[in-house]
C-alpha positions as CSV (number, residue, x, y, z in Angstrom):
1,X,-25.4,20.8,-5.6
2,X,-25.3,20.2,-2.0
3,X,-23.7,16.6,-2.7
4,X,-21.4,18.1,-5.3
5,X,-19.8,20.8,-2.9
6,X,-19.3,17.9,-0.2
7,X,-18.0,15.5,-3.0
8,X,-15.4,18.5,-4.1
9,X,-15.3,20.0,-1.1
10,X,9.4,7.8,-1.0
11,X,10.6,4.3,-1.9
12,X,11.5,1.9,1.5
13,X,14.8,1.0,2.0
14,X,15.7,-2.6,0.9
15,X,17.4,-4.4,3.8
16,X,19.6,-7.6,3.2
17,X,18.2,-10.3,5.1
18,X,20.4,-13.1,5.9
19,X,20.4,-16.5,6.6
20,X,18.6,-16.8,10.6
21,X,20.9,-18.4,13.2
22,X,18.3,-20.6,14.6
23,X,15.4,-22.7,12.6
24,X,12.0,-21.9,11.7
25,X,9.5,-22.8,13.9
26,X,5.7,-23.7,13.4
27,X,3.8,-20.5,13.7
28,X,1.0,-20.0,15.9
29,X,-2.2,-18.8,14.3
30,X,-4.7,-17.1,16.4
31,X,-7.8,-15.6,15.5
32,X,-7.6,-11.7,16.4
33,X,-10.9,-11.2,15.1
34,X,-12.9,-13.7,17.5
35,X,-15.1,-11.8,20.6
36,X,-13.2,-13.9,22.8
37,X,-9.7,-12.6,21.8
38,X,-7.4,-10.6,24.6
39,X,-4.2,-8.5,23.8
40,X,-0.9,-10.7,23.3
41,X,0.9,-9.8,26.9
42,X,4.7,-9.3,25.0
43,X,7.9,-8.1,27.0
44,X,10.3,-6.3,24.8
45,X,14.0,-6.3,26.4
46,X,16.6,-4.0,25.8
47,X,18.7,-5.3,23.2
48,X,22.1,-6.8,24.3
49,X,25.3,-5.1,22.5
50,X,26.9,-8.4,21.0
51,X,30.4,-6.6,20.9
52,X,31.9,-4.0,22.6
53,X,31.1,-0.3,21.1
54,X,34.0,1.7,19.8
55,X,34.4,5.7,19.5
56,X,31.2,6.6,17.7
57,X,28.9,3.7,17.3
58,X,25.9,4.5,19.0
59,X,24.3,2.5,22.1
60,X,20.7,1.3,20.6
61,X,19.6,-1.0,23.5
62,X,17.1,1.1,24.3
63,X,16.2,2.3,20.8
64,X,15.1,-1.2,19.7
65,X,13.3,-2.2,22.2
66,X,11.2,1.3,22.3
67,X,10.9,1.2,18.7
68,X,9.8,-2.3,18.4
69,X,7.2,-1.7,21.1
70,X,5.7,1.6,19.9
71,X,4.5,0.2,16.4
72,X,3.5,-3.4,18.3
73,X,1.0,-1.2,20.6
74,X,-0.3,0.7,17.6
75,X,-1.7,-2.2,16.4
76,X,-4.4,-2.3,19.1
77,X,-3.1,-6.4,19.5
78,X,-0.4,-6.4,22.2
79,X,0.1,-5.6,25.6
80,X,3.1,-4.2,26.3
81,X,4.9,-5.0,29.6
82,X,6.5,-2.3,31.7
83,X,10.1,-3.0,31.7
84,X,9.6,-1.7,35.5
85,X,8.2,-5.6,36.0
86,X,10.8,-7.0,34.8
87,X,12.8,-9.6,37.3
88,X,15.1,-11.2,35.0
89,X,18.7,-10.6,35.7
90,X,20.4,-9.0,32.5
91,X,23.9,-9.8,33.9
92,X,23.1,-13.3,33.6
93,X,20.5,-13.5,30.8
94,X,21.6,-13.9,27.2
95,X,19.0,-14.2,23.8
96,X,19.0,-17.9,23.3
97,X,17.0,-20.4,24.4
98,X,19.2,-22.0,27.0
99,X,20.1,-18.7,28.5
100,X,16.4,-17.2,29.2
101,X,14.7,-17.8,32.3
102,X,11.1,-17.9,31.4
103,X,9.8,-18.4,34.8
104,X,10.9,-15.0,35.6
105,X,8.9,-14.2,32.6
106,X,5.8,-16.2,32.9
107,X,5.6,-15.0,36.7
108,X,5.0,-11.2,35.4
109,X,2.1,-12.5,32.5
110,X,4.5,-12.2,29.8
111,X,3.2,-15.1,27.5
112,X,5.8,-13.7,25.0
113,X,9.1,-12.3,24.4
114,X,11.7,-10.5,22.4
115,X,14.9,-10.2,22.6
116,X,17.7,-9.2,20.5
117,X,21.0,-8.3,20.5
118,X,23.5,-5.9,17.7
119,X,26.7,-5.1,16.7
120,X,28.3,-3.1,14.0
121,X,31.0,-3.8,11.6
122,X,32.7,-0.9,10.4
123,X,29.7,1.2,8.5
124,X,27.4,-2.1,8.8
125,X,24.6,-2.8,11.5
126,X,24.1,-6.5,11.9
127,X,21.1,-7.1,14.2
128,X,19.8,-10.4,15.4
129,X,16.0,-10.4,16.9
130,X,13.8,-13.1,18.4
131,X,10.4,-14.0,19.4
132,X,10.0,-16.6,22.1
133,X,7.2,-18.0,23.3
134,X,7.4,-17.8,26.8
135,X,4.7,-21.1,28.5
136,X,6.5,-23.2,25.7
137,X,9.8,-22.2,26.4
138,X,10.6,-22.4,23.1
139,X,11.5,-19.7,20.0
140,X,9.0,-18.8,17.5
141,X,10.8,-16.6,15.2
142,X,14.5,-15.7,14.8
143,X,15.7,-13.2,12.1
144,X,19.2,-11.3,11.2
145,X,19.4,-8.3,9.8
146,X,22.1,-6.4,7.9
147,X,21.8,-2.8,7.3
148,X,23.0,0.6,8.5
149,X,21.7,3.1,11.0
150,X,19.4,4.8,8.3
151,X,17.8,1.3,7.9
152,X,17.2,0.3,11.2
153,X,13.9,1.7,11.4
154,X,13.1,-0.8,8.5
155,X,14.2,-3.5,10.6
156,X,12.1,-3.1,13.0
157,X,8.7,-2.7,11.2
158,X,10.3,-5.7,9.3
159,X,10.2,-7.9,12.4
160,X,6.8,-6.4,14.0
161,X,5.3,-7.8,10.8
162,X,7.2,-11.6,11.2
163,X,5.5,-10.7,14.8
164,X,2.2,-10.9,13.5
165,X,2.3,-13.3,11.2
166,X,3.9,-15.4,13.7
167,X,0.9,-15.0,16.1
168,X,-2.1,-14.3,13.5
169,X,-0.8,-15.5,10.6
170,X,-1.1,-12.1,8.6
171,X,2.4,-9.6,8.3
172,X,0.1,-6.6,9.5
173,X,0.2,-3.2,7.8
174,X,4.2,-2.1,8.7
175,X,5.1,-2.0,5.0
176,X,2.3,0.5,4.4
177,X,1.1,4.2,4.1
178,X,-1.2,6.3,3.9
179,X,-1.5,9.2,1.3
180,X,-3.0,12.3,2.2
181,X,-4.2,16.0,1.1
182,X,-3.0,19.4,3.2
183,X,-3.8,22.8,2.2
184,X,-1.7,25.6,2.8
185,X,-3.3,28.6,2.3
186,X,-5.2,29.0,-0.9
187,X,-3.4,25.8,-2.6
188,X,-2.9,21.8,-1.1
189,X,-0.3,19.2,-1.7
190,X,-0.2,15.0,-1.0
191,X,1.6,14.0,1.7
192,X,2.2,10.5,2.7
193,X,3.3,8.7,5.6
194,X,3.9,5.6,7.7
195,X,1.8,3.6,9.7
196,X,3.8,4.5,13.2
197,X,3.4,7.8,11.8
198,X,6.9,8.5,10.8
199,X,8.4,9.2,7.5
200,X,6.4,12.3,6.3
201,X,7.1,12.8,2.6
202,X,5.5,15.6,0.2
203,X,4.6,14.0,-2.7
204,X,3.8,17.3,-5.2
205,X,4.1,20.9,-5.1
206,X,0.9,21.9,-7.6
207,X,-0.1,25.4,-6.4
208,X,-3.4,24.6,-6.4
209,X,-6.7,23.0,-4.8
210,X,-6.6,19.3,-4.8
211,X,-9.5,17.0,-3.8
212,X,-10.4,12.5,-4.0
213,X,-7.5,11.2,-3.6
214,X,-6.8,7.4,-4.5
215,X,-4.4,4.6,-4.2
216,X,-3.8,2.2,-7.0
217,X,-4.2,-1.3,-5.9
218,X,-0.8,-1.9,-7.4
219,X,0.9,0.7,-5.5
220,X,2.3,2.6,-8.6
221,X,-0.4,5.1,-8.5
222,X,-2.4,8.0,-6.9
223,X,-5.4,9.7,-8.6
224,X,-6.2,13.0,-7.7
225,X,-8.8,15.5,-8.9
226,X,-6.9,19.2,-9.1
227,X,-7.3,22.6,-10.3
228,X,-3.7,23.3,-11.1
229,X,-4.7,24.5,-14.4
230,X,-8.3,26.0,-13.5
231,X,-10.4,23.5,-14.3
232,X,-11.6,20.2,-12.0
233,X,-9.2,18.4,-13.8
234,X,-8.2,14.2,-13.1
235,X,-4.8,13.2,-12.6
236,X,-2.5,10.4,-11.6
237,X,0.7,10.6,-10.3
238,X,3.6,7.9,-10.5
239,X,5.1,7.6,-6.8
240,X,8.4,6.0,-8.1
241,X,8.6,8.7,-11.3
242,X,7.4,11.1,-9.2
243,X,5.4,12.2,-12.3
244,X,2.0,13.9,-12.7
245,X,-0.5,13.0,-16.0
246,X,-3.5,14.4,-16.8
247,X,-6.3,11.8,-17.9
248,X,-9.2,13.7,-18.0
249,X,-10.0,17.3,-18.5
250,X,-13.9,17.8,-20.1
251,X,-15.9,20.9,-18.9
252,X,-17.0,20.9,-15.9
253,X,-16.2,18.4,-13.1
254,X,-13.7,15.8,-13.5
255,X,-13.8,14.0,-10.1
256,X,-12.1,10.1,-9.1
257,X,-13.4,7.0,-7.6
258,X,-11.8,4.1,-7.1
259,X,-9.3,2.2,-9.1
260,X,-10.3,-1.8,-10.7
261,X,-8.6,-4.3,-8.1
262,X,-6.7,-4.7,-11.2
263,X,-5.0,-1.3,-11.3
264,X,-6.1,-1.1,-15.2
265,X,-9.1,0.8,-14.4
266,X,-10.2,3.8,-12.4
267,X,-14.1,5.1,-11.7
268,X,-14.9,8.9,-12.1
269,X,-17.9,11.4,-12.1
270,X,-18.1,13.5,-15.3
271,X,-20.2,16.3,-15.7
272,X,-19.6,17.1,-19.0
273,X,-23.2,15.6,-20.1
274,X,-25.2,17.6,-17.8
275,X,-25.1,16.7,-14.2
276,X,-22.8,14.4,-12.8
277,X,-22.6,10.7,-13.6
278,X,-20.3,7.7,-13.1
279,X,-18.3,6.6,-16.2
280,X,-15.1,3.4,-15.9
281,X,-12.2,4.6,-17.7
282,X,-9.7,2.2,-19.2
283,X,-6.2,4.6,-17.7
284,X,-4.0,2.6,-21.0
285,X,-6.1,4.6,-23.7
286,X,-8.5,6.2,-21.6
287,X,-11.4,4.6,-23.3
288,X,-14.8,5.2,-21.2
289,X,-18.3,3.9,-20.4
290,X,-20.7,5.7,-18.8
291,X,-22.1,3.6,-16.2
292,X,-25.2,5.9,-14.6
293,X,-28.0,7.2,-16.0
294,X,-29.9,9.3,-14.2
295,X,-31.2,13.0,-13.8
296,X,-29.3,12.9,-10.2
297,X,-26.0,13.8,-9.0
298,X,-23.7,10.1,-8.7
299,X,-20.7,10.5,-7.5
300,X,-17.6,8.5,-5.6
301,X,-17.7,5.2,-7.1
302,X,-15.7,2.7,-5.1
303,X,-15.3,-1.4,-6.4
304,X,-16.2,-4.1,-4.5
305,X,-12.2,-6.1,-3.8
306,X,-13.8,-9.2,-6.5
307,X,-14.5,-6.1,-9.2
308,X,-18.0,-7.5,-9.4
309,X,-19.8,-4.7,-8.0
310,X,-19.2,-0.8,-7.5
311,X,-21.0,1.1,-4.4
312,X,-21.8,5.0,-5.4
313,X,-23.4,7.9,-4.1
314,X,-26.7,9.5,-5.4
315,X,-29.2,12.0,-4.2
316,X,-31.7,10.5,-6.5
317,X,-34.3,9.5,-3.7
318,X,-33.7,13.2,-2.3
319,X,-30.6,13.1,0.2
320,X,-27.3,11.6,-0.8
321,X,-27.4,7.8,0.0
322,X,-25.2,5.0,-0.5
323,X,-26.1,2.8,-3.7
324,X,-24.7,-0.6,-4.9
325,X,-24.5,-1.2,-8.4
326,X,-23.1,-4.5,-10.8
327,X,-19.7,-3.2,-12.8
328,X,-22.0,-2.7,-15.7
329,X,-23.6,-0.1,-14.0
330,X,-27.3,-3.0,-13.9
331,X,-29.1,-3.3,-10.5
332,X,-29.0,-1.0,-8.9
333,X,-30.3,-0.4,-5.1
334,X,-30.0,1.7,-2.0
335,X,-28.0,0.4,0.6
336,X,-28.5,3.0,3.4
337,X,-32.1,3.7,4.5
338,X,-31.0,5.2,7.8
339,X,-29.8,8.8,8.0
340,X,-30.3,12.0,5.6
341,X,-26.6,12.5,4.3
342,X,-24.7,9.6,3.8
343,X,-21.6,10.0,1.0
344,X,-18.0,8.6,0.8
345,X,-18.2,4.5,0.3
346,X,-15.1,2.5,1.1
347,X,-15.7,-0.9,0.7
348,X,-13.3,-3.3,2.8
349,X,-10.9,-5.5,1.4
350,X,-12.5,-8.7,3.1
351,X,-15.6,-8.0,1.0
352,X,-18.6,-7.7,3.0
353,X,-18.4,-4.4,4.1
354,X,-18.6,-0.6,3.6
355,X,-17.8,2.0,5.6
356,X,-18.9,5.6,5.2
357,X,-19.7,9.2,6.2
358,X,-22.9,10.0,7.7
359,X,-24.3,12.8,9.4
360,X,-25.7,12.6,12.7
361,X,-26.6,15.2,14.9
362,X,-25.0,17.8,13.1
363,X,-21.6,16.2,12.8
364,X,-20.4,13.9,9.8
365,X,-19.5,10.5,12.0
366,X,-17.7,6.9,10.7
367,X,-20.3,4.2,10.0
368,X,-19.9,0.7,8.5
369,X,-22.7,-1.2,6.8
370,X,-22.9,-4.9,5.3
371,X,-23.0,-4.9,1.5
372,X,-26.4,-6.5,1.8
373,X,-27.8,-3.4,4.0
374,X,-27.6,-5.2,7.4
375,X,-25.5,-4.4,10.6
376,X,-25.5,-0.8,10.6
377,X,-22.3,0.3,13.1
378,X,-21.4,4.0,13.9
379,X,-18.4,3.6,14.6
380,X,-17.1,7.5,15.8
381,X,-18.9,10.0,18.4
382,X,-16.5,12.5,18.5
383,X,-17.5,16.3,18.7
384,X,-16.2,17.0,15.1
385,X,-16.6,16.3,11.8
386,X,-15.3,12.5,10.9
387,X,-14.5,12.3,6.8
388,X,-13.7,10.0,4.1
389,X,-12.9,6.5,5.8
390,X,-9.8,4.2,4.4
391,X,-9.2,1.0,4.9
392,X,-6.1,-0.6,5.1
393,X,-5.2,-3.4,3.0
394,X,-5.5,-6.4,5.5
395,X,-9.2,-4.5,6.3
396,X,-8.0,-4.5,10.2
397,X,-8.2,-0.7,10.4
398,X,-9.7,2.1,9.0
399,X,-8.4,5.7,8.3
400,X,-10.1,8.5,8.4
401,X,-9.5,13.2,8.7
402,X,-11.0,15.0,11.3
403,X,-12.1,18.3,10.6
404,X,-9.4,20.7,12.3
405,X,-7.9,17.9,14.1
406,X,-6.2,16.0,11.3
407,X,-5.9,12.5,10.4
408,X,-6.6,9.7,12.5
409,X,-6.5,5.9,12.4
410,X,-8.9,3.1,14.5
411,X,-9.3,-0.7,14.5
412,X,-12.3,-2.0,12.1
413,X,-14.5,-1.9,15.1
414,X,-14.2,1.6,15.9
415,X,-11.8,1.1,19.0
416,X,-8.3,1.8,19.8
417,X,-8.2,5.2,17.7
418,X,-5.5,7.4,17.9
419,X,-3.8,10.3,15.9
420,X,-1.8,10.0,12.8
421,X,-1.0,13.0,11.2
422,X,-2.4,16.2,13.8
423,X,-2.6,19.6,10.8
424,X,-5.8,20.3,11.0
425,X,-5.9,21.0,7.6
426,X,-5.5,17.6,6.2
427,X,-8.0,15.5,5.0
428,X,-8.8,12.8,1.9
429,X,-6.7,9.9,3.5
430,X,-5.9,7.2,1.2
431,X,-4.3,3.7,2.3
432,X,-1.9,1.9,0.5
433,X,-1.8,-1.5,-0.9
434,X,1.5,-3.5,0.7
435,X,4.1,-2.0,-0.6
436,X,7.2,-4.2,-0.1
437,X,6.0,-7.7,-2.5
């Protein structure tokens, strides 16, 4: 019962992107993963008003270049420059190529640089931004945005990601969120938000205790175990609808795991047989097959990103441990050997690796093990209780709740971690797939 009680325990804005003024370039792939990699040393310039303001329109010089920098240094990848260092004279300087003087630049270790410049037309907010590599002297991405005010903020986690995938090849995870659980008082709620932390949005008002919160690969859905009706009931809810449905309510526990990478499929514990075991239900007619059979608890079943194999909790050698399994439920083994309480399996989209929750010294800390039982990593120390590990979709970070502090996010490799979301009542964060295709 131990395991058990631990186990239970809004649409972005579309932005018109028009034609850029300047060509595409070749991108520049570089490997962020290697040991050898060093932050990208970027400068980030006040953006240049491209026509005179009129009564109203508001001065966002400042704004873009702040806001383009904050989610760039989230990422963990970029220095970011004091504009203090900066020598370049603005009078003079303008955001093309011929008009940038990149020794000024290069002599203050920028390697890169942005710049950009806006303008409004009546209602409209047309805003042109640019990356240029600074030892080349030459520009690597150029983009033009059309929008309003209320979509600015969408512009720029729209050009941090041509950022990226400029200089890594991947977009990043600025057209992401993450889902998450609060409790107010005697009832909780789902919450998500974005990356940089901004756009909090309450998701459903049930009244009620609500626990396992998942994503759908497909972004359509969460699952959610809830009590809204008194009994551990599953149910999903359609983000764009903004609809709840119930899909499973047997005595006893009802509890999610993960979804199929396919979205058609979604892993629960049922305890309507006896004690609790791992079934795959179909979610089109909610067709199931038990997958477990054992006189142990097995709970939280997660799939592997291939759908090949599913990791899962049991206590059947005594503690709660980490298994691996085959979809059909064949073959099973243990995975971790180390440590007496090991629950919540998260298996990375790359493949090879799981994170989960282990307790160590009294405190439930972040860990990541290979799928074959190899390079164990612990990958928090803090002095409170670290829960349910999320990755995100390009497996570069992990999310995770700290008891009483909140939610927090980190790079794969435990570094760089910083504050998300600071109730300390939240917990149960869930990443999203990408969200804009």
């Amino acid at each position: 019962m131990q395991l058990l009680k631990k186990c239970v325990t809004a649409a972005a804005v579309l932005i018109a992107i028009l034609a850029a003024g300047s060509p595409s370039f070749a991108k520049v792939y570089i490997d962020i993963d290697s040991p050898a990699f060093r932050k990208f040393p970027i400068a980030i310039v006040d953006f240049q008003k491209l026509k005179p303001l009129v009564q109203r329109q508001e001065d966002l010089s400042v704004w873009f270049a702040d806001g383009l920098a904050k989610p760039l240094d989230m990422t963990g990848y970029f220095n970011i420059i004091n504009k203090k260092a900066f020598l370049e004279d603005p009078t003079t300087a303008g955001i093309n190529v011929d008009r940038i003087h990149f020794s000024d630049w290069s002599t203050i270790g920028a390697e890169y640089l942005v710049k950009g410049g806006f303008s409004y037309n009546g209602q409209q907010l047309v805003v042109e931004m640019r990356l240029f590599d600074v030892i080349k002297e030459e520009i690597l991405v150029s983009k033009r945005y059309s929008g309003t005010r209320e979509t600015a903020p969408d512009m720029i986690k729209q050009f941090a990601a041509e950022i990226l995938l400029a200089l890594t090849g991947d977009r990043g995870v600025f057209d992401t969120k993450i889902a998450f659980i609060t409790k107010h008082r005697t009832s909780s709620d789902i919450y998500t938000i974005d990356f940089d932390g901004t756009g909090l949005s309450k998701m459903t008002s049930n009244r009620s205790i609500s626990l396992a919160l998942r994503w759908s690969p497909d972004g359509r859905m969460l699952s959610f175990t809830s009590y809204r009706e008194g009994n551990p009931d599953l149910y999903t809810f359609d983000l764009s609808r903004r609809t709840t449905r119930k899909i499973a309510s047997f005595d006893g526990i009802n509890l999610g795991g993960g979804w199929s990478p396919d979205s058609r499929k979604l892993l629960l514990a049922l305890s309507k047989d006896g004690n609790e075991e791992i079934y795959v239900m179909d979610v089109g007619n909610r067709l199931m097959t038990r997958l477990t059979y054992n006189f142990a608890i097995d709970v939280s079943g997660t799939w592997s990103p291939d759908g090949q194999k599913i990791a899962f909790v049991s206590d059947r050698a005594g503690s709660p441990q980490i298994y691996v399994m085959d979809a059909d439920g064949n073959n099973v083994r243990r995975l971790t050997l180390e440590g007496r309480y090991n629950t919540s399996p998260a298996w990375s989209p790359r493949g090879k690796t799981i994170a989960f929750e282990g307790m160590v010294g009294g405190r439930y800390q972040i860990f990541t093990i290979d799928d074959s039982g190899s390079n164990l990593k612990q990958l928090t120390s803090e002095k409170s209780d670290n829960e349910s590990p999320s990755w995100s979709p390009d497996g570069r970070f992990i999310v995770f709740s700290s008891r009483g502090r909140g939610i927090f996010i980190m790079n794969a490799d435990g570094t760089n971690i910083r504050s998300l979301y600071s109730a300390g009542t939240s917990a149960s964060p869930c990443w999203s797939p990408h969200l804009m295709k």
